[in-house]
Structure formats: C-alpha cells, structure tokens
N, C-alpha and C positions, 0 to 999 in steps of 0.2 A: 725463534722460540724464546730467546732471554725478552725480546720485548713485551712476546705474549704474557711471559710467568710474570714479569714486574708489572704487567696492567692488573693482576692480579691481587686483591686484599687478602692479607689473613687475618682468616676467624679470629675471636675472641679465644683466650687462652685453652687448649684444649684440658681439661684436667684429668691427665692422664691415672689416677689410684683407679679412677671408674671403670677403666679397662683391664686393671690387673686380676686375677682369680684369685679364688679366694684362699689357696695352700700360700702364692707368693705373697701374698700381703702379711701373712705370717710370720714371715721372715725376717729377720734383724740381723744386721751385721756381728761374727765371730768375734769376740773382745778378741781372742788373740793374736787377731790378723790387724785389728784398730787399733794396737796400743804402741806398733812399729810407722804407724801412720806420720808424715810432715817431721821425721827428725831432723833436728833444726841446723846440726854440723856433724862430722866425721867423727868429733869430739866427746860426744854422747855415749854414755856407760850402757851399753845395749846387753841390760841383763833376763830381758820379758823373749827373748825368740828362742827357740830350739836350733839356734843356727852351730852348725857343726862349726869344728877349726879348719881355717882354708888349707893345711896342711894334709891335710885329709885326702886332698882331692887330686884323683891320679895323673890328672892330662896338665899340661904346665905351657904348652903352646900347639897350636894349631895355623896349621898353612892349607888355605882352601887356593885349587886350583882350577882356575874357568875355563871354558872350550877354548878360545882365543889365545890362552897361555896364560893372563896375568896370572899373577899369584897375589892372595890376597894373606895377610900374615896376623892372627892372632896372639896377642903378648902375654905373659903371665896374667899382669891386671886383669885384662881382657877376659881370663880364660878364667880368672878364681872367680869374677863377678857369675858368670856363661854358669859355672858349676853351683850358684847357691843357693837358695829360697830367692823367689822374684816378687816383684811386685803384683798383683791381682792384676792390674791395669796394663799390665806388659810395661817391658825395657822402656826406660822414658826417654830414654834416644830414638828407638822404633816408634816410638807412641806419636813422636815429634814430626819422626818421614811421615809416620800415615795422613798423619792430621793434614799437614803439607801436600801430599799426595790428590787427599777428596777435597782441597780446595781446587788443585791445579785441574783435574781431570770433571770433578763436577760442582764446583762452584756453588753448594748449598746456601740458597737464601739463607738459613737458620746459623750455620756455623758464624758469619759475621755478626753476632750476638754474646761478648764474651760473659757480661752483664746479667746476662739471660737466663732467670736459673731452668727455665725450660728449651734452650739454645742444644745446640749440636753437640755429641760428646760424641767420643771413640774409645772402643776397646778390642785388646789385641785377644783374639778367641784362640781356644786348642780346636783350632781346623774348623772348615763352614757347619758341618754337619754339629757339631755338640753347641754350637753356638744356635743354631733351628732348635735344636733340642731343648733345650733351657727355655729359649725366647715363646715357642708355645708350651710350655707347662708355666711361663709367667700371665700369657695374655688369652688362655680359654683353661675353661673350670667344666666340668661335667655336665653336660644338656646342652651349652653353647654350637656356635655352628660355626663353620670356616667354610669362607667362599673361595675358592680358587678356580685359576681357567683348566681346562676342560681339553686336552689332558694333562695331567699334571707329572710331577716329582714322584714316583710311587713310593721310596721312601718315606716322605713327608706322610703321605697317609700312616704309615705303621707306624710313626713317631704319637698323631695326634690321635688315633683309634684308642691306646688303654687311657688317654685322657678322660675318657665318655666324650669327648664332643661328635658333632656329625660335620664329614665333609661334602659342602655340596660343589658342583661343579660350575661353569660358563660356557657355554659354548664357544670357542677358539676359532681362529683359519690361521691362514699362513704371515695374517698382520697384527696375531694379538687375541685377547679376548675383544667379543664383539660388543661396542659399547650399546648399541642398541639393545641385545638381549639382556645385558646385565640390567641395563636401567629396567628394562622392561620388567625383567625378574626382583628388583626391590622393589619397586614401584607396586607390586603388585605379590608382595611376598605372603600374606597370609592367604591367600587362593592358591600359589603354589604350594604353598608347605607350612598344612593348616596346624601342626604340629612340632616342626622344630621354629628354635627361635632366631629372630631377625639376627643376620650376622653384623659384628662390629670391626671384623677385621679380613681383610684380601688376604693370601698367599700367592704368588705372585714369582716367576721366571720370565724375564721379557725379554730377553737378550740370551738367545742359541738355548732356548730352552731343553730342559732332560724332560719327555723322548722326544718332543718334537726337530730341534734343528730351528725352529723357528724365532723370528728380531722383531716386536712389534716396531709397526710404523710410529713417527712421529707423532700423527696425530691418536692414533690408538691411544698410546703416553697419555696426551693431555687429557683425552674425554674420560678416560678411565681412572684419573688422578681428579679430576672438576666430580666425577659420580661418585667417586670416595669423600671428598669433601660435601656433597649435598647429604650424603647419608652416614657422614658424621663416623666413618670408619679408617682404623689404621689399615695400614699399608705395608707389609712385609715379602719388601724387593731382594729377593735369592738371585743373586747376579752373577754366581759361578763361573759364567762364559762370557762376562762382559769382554773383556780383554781378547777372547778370541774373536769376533765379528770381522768376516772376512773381508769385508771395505773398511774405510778411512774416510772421512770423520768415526767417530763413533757415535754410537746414535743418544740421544739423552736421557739420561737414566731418570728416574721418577723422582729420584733422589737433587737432582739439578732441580730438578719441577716445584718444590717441597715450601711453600712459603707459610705452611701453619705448623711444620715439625708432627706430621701424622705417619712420617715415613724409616719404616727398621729398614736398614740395606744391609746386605749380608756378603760379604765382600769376601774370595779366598786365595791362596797362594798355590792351591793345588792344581790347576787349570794351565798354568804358566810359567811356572815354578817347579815343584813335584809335590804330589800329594803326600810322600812319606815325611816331609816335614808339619804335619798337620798344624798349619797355622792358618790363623784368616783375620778378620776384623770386622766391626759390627760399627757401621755410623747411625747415631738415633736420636733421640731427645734426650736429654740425658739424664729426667727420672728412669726410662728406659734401661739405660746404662748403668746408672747407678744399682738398681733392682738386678740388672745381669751379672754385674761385680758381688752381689751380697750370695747371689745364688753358685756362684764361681769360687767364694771365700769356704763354701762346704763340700768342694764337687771335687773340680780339677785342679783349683786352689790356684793355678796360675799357667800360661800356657810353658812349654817347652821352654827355656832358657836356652839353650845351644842352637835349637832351629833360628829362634828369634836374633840371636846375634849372627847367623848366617846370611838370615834377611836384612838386618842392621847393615851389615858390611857391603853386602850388594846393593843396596839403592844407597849407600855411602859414594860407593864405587859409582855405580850409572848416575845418581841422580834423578829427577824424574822423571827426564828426556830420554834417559839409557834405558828405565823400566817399562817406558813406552813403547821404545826398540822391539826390549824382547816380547811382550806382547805381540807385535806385530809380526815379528819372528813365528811366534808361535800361533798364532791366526795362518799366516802361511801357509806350514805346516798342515795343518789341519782341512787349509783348503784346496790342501794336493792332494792328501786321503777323501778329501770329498768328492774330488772330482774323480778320482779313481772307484769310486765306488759305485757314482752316478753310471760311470763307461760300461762298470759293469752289471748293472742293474739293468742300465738300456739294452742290453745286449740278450741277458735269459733270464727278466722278471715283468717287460711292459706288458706282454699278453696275458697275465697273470695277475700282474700288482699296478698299485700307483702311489704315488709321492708328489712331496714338494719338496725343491731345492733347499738343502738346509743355506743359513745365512749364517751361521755360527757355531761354536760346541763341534761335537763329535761325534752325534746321532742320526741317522734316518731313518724316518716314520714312514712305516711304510704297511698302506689296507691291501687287502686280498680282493678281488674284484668279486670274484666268485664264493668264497668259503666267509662263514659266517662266524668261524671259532677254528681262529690261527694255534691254539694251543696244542691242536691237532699236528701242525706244521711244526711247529716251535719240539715236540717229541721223537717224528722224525728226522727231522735232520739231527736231532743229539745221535739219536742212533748211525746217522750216518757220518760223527766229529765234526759237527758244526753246532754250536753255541749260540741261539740268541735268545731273546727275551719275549714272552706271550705281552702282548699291548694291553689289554684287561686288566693289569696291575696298576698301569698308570689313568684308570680312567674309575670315579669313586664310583661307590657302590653297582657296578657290574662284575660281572664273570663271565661272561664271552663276548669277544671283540674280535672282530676281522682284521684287528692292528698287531706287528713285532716292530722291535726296538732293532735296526742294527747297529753296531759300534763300531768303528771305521777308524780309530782312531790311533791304535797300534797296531792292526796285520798289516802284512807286506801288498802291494798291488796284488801279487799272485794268488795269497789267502783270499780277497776279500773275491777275485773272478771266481775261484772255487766253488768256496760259500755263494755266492750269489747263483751259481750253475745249481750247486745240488737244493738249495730250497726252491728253484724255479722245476726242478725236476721234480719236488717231494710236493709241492703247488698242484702241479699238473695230474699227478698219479692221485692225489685225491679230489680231483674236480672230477676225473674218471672212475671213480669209486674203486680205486684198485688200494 
C-alpha cells in the first residue's frame, strides 16, 4: 500500500474556505483567548486572563493506580497546571504524544510538511462525538448533501439533520462501501437526485463500524479515497474502533492514504481507554484545524484538563509501544464478547436472522430473514428486559428495516445467550402472527 500511495500525485492545492459553510466562515477568533497566545517566558505580567489564584485549587496531589499495580504520581506542579484554564489546542505535552502517535501508527503523507501552511495539524477534542459536532456545522450549510456508507452512525444523522443538509447513503457489504456504486452514484448524480445537490464531503467509519461490526478491505480504502479525489470531496474518517480490529496489522486508515490533505480523521480515547474521560483528537489540514480551535474558543473552550493529564501520564508511561499493547488488550477483549455472542446467536437466531462476523467494535448487525420491521422485535423483547436498537435509525431516510443493533460489548456470556434466546423467541412468535 505505501508504494501504491507514493505512486500517487497530489492535486493542486485544495482550497479549503470553498468548503466551509457559511455560519463558520463567520467566525473569528475570541480576542480573549488570542491575547494569552505565544507568551514568550514565565516572566510575563499575565494581567488579560480571568485565571483564578492556584491556591484556590483543592486537590494538591494525585496518585493514579493501574491494573498491573504501578502507581503513577501527580506533583503539586502537575496538579495546579491539571486544575487551570488550558490551552484551546490541548496540554502541549499531549498535543506532542498525539502528534507522535499519528505519525508512528499512520504515517500521513501531509504531516511531513512542517512548512505547509495547508500540512497536517492536531487537536486534542472534548471526546469524538462534539469534535463530529462542530466539524459538520463547519463543513455543510443548509441544502448541502452528505454522502455516507449505508449504514451508517445513526447519531451522525441527528447531528447533521437541524443543519438542513440531506444525508444520502451508499450501499455498503461486509468490505466497505461499494466503490462501484458510489462511482456509479456521482457519475451520474443529477439522474439520481435531480434535486439535492452534488455532495463535496464523505462521512465515513471503516474500521468496526457503529452498527455494522464491519473493517473495509484494503482495497475498498484505496478505490474510495482515488473516487474522493476525482470528485474533488473531503473525507471525514470517524475511526472510534480503530484500535479495536481484532487482527494485527491493522488495517490502513484513509488517513495513511491521504497525499492531497482531503482527509478529517476523528480519533478517540473512549474505545480503549474509558469513555467518561471524553477525550479524542482530530488529525486534518490544518485550516480545518485551525477553523475547529476558533469554533472550540466559544463552545468548550478547551478539552478536560485532568483527563488530559491522565492520558499525558499513561502514554508518558507506555509510550507508543505500551498504547499499542492496550489496544490490543482491548481488541481481545471485545473479540471474546464477539465470539460469545456469535455461539450464541448460532444457537437460537440462524433460522430466524443472519449476520456477518463483526471484524471490529462492539456491534452485530443483524437482518430478520422473514420480518420486514424489526421495530416490532426491538418492542417485544423490551417487554420482555432485553434492550436493543431497531436498525432504521442507522440507515438515512427510512423507517422500517429488517435490521437491530446488538451490543455485546459489556453483558456477561450468560446475558448475551439470554438476550439472543428471547429475541429468537420474540422472532418466531411474530413470523407466526402470534
């Protein structure tokens, strides 16, 4: 694959304002987040910030202690910085591993660009989800379209729905969206969809996608990253579950692929990590970046300070090698619920449902063979304490789907045999009209 991407030219400079909408073009950086900007020593009479007195601040030291035993030990220093107004950009100690991080693991043509004022940036987000958030209300404006594969993140719809844009879908399998339909679907976009307009940006999970479970193939990757580039569209790669893919290598993110900078990758710590530290990271172009910081200087103003030095400390601690570990750790994990869940789906759901093996994440997708509106299914078994999700949410503009979501990702073996008996039970009773 590195030989394929380097045979590869990049475009002419993309110029990215043409893709902003038109509320974030708006937008101008907070003088009073810009005027604490590049101070130049410690020295500096810092009388422009609202920043309290670090006496103020109740906790004076912190000892974090990991499964294995070390103890990891937070100092006063440590702890009054952890407690104060941060940077927009996140800890520049953190800012430093991540940067570190997305070259070791994907190697972006664009980051070895330091020169570049269109080159690779990073920013540390409050968690993946408000970093999506932000990133489409920067890059679609009212009447716009967003193409994503088919099915998708069904949050992401309710994100980009009070935007006015329209989501249209791609038809997907178990390798990805299908690069023949998409092409086929631009190529011929005013016959499809003689009324919305031509889309200039993917959304995109290709790696254990939410609800599929599904890793595109390599070559999916390339054809679908080359059809982005013929139709002159970014590319916003939500890679939540990269980390978990239950093989090794891992597979190449679009982000590795990326030699014109048309690529947002949306990177998070919830997957592998815990989610109640809501942290994540965004690798982009870095007008991208910069336009996320200016939208960040009025929102969240800056992510968590205490998570971020939590995460600072632990890849202090592992290094990149160690945060590779637990990924892998945590892939494991997930592919023991997998296969537990598989044991038990084969058992009292084949006559009934079908699936594909998840590759990744936490989910399996799973059609009805017979029933045409699982929402049906998804009612009963609440009535009977089992929880899962109707598949219609994750699939745009429908409302009845023969698909449920299940999550497998924290019941115990014994829940998930449960759950998989009584919705093969609640299957059955209404294929029989009962």
């Amino acid at each position: 694959m590195a030989n394929e991407r380097n045979s590869i030219r990049p475009t002419n400079g993309i110029k990215y304002e043409s893709y902003f909408s038109k509320l974030s073009l708006k937008r101008t950086r907070t003088p009073l987040r810009a005027t604490g900007d590049n101070i130049p020593s410690p020295d500096v009479c810092y009388l422009s910030g609202g920043f309290p007195p670090a006496e103020m601040f109740p906790i004076v030291h912190t000892e974090i202690t990991l499964r294995d035993g070390t103890k990891l030990n937070l100092d006063k220093d440590t702890m009054e910085e952890t407690q104060q107004y941060g940077d927009t950009y996140g800890m520049a100690g953190l800012h430093k591993c991540l940067v570190d991080l997305v070259r070791r693991v994907h190697n972006p043509p664009t980051l070895n660009k330091p020169n570049d004022d269109n080159g690779l940036g990073v920013l540390i987000s409050a968690g993946g989800q408000s970093a999506l958030h932000h990133c489409f209300n920067i890059v679609l404006s009212e009447g716009d379209t967003l193409l994503v594969q088919n099915p998708t993140y069904a949050t992401m719809i309710y994100i980009v729905q009070p935007i006015g844009a329209t989501v249209i879908g791609v038809e997907s399998d178990k390798d990805g969206i299908i690069s023949s339909k998409m092409e086929e679907l631009l190529e011929n976009w005013e016959q499809h969809h003689k009324t919305a307009r031509r889309p200039r940006v993917l959304y995109c999970v290709p790696t254990g996608d939410n609800p599929r479970g599904a890793s595109w193939s390599q070559t999916r990757r390339q054809e679908v990253y080359n059809i982005c580039r013929k139709y002159e569209m970014l590319i916003m790669e939500d890679d939540a579950y990269y980390f978990t893919h239950f093989t090794r290598p891992l597979p190449p993110s679009l982000l590795s692929l990326d030699v014109d900078g048309r690529v947002i990758r949306f990177d998070t710590f919830s997957k592998i990590l815990a989610p109640g530290i809501r942290l994540g990271y965004v690798s982009a172009p870095k007008p991208v970046i910069e336009l996320l910081a200016t939208v960040y200087q009025t929102s969240v103003l800056f992510p968590s300070q205490l998570s971020q030095v939590f995460v600072l400390s632990l890849l202090r601690h592992w290094g990149n090698e160690g945060f590779l570990r637990q990924g892998e750790r945590t892939a494991a994990l997930l592919k023991r619920q997998a296969n537990y869940i598989l044991e038990a789906a084969n058992k009292y759901l084949k006559d009934v449902c079908e699936w594909d093996e998840p590759k990744a994440g936490m989910f399996l997708w799973v059609k009805f063979k017979r029933l045409a509106d699982a929402s049906l299914v998804v009612e009963k078994c609440k009535q009977r304490g089992v929880l899962i999700v109707a598949g219609h949410f994750a699939i745009p503009q429908v409302r009845v789907a023969p698909f449920v979501r299940l999550a497998f990702g924290m019941p115990t073996k014994e829940e998930l045999f449960r759950a998989c008996k009584i919705i093969g039970e609640v299957a059955r009773e209404l294929e029989q009209g009962s």
